[in-house]
N, C-alpha and C positions, 0 to 999 in steps of 0.2 A: 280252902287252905290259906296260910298266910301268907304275904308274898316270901318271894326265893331271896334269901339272905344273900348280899352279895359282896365283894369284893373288891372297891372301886381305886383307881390310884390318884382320884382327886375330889374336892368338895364339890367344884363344876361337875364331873362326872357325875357322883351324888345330887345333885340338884337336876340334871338332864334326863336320869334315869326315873325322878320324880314327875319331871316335866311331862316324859313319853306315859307313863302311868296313868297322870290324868287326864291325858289325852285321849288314851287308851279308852277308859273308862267311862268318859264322858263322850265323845268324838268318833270312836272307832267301833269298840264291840258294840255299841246300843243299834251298830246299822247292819251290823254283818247279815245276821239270817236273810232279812227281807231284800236286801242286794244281790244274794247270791240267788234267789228264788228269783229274781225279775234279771238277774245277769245283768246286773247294773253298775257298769264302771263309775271307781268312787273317787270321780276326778280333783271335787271340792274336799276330799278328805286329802289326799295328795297336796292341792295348794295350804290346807292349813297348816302338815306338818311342814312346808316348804316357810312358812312368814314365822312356824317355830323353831327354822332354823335347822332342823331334824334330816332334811336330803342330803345335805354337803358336810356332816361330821370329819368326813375320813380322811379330807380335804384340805390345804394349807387356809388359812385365814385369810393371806394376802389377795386371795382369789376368789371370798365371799364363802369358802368352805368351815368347817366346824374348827380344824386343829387337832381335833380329838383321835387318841391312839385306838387302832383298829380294838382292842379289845372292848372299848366301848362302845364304840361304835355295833359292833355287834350285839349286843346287848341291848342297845334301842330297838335292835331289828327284833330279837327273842321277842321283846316285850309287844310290840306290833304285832308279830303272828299268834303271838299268843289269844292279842285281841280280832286278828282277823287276818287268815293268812293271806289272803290277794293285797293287802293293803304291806305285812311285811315284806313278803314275796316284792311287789313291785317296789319299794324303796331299795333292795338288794339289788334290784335288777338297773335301776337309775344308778344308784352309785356304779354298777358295770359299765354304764351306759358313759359314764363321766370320766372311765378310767382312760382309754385313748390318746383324748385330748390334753388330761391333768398331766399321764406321765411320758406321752410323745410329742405334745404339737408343741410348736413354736412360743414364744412370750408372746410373739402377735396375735397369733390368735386364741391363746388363753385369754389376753387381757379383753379381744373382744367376744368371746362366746361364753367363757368358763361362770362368769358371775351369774349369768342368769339359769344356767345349768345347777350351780351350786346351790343358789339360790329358789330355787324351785320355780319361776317361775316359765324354764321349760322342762317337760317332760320328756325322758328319753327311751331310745329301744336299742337293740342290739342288735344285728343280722347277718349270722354268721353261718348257721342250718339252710340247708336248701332237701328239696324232696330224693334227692340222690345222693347226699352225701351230711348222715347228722352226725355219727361218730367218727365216720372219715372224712373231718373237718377239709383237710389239705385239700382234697377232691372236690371243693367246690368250681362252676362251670356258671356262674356271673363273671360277665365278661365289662370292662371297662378302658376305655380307646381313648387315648391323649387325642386332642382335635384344638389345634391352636391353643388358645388359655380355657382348656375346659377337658374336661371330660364326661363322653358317653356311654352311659352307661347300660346291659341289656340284663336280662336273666331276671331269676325270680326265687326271693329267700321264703323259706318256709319256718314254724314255728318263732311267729315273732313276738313276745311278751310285748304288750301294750301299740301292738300293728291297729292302725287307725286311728289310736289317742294319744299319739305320742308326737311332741313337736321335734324329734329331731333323731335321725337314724343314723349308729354308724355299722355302714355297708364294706362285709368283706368281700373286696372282689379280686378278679382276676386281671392283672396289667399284663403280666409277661408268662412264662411258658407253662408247664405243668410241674408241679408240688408245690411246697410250702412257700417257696422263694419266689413265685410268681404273684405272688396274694399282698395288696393293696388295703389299707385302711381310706375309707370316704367319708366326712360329716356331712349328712343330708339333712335340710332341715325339710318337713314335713310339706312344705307347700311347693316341692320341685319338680316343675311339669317330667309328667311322666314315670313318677314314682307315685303306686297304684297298689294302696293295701286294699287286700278284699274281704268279703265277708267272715265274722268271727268264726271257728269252728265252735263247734257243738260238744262241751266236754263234760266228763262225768264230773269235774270237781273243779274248784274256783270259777264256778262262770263268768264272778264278775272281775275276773282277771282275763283282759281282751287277750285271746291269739287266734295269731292270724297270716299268712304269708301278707307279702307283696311283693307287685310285680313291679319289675321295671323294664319302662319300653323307651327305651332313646330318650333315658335321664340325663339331660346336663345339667354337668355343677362344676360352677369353677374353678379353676386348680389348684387355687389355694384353699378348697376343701379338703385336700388331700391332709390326711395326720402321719407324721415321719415321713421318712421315704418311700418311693415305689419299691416294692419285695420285701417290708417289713412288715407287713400289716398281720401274717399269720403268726410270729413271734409277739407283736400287741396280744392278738387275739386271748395265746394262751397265755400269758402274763395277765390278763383281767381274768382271767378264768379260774386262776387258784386265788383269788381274792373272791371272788363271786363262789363259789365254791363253799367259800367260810358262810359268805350269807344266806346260802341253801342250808346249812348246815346249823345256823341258827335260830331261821325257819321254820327246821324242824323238831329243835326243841320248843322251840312257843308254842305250835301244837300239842305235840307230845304234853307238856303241859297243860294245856287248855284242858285236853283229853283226859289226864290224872286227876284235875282236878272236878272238871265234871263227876267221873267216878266216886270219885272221894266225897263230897256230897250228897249223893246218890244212895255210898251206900250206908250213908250216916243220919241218915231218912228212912230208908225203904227199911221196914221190918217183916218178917216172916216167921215161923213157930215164936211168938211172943216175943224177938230181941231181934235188935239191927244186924243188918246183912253183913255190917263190916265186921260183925261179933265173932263170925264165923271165922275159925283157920282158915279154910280153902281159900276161901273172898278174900281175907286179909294178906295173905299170902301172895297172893296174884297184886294185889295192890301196892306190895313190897316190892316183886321186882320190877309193877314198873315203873316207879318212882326210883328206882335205883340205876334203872337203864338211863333214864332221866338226865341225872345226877353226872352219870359216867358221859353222856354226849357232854350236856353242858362242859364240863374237866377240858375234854376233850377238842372241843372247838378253841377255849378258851386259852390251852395250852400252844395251838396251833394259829392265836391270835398276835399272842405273847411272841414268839418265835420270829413274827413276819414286825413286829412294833422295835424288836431288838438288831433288823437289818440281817436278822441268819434266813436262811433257806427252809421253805415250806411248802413247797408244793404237795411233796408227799402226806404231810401230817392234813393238810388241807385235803385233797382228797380219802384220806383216812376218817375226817371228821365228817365230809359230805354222806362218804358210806354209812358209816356207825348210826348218825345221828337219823337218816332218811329210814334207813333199817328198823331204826328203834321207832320213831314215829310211827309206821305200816303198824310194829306189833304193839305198842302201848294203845292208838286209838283202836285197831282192834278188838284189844281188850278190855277198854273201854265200854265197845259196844255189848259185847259178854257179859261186864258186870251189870249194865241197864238189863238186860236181857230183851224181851220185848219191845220197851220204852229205846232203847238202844236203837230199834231198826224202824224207828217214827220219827218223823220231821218234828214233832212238838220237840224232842230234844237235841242238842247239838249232836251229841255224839256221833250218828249215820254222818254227819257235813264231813266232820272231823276223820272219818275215816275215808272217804271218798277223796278229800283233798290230800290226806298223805301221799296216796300210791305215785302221784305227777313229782313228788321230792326224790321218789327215786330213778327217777330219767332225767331229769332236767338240769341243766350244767351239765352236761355227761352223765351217760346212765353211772349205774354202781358198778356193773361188769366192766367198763372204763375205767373207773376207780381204781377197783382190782388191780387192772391190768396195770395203772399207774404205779400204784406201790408196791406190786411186782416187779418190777423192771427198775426202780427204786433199792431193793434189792439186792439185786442182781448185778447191776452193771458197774 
């Protein structure tokens, strides 16, 4: 198929949107299959988009960030998952990982961390999920103790994108009593005795997207790790989370893509009673709506990119778009694997990856029954 006609609000845009394509093309999808078959984190793929500039878009300039309006920004990420989703997926999850410090910490310690954050050359994680508490965010039971100029810290967060390869963690923890208002933001950088990622888990899809808990056992980190104040760190949290949100949600139109387009291919090759599969009503018909589902995420997100670039309020359209877009991915590469038929449930072609990796877009940032429940109460209240 040809690429996705787009709609950009500047010639830079247009040029970066070029830049990530050939990236893409050359750099990205040529590694995907054989990485995700050996579960091979694609560390050197990460520093390249990082010297192209491509981590820090969403980001002020004056802090080595891109400038660039989230609507674009998202849009590098589409075209990355497109070409490999652990590799979009993790640049969404690096920008989450940047949000904290960009829009809570101090000028000091912007000026001394955020450049090489923006700049790619650290990688970050998030840790905010523990084994008791992943939608009942508030209820995390990581505990961390003022102790002169430092803090120690104990507990152990679970499902951590890039747990083990990542240089720099920020840890939501617990300072003061029970709910939201007791929860602390921490910048950990990766080599702080006693902060202990452990062996990846075993997953049906992105393998070569590290997760991982880790533990920590009487982490100290100095105090001026700390990002905002003591008892704001769960208000951070979910303020990076309807941004990160959007990136899920871009995510999973690059798939979703990927997926139509494999199809489309497929069934403009494959013939049966003497003419192409796509000849057929039925096939083609399925191919309409899922290029149409397609269409209506991409709108979608983009709409809800526009909202948050214009300083109005988006949370709900952000979780609206996380929904939609994860939803449509699950049924687009589905059908996907339908149209291949056989070929469909074989490693020789993408589509089986493509379908495996979607199901993790619909839990991750907050399941979609989260969602829901967001723009229900959105609503309502």
């Amino acid at each position: 198929m040809p690429p996705v006609v787009r709609s950009l609000p500047s010639a830079e845009a247009e040029d970066l949107l070029a830049l990530t394509r050939d990236l893409v093309e050359g750099e990205v999808a040529p590694r995907a299959a054989e990485a995700e078959a050996r579960s091979e984190f694609p560390r050197e793929v990460f520093r390249t988009l990082g010297k192209a500039g491509l981590l820090g878009l969403a980001y002020p300039e004056e802090h080595g960030g891109g400038g660039q309006p989230y609507e674009v920004y998202l849009q590098v990420v589409e075209e990355l998952a497109r070409g490999w989703l652990a590799v979009g997926l993790g640049t969404s999850v690096h920008t989450l990982s940047c949000f904290p410090l960009a829009a809570f910490g101090t000028e000091e310690q912007k000026q001394r961390w955020l450049p090489d954050m923006l700049g790619g050359e650290l990688l970050g994680a998030y840790c905010l999920s523990e084994s008791g508490s992943g939608s009942d965010a508030a209820a995390l039971t990581t505990r961390a103790v003022r102790d002169g100029d430092s803090y120690v810290v104990d507990g152990a967060k679970a499902w951590v994108t890039h747990g083990g390869q990542a240089d720099f963690y920020n840890l939501m923890v617990r300072t003061g009593g029970p709910g939201p208002k007791g929860i602390s933001c921490l910048l950990a950088p990766a080599d702080t005795p006693g902060l202990l990622p452990q062996p990846p888990e075993k997953k049906m899809g992105m393998r070569s997207s590290t997760t991982a808990s880790v533990l920590l056992e009487s982490a100290r980190l100095p105090a001026d790790r700390l990002v905002g104040e003591e008892g704001v760190g769960f208000r951070i949290a979910m303020s990076a989370l309807d941004g990160g949100r959007l990136g899920i949600a871009a995510c999973a139109v690059g798939l979703a893509q990927a997926a139509l387009d494999t199809a489309v291919s497929y069934a403009m090759e494959r013939k049966q009673f003497g003419q192409r599969i796509a000849d057929f009503q039925g096939l083609s018909f399925l191919l309409a709506d899922m290029a149409t589902q397609v269409e209506a995420a991409r709108a979608l997100y983009l709409s809800a990119a526009r909202r948050k670039d214009a300083g109005q309020p988006f949370g709900p359209q952000a979780a609206m778009s996380k929904l939609f877009a994860s939803d449509t991915a699950m049924r687009v590469t589905t059908d996907a694997v339908q149209v291949l038929g056989g070929y469909g449930y074989v490693e020789d072609f993408p589509a089986e990856r493509y379908m495996r990796e979607a199901k993790i877009l619909q839990i991750v940032e907050g399941t979609n029954q989260v969602q829901r429940l967001v723009i229900g109460r959105s609503l309502t209240s």
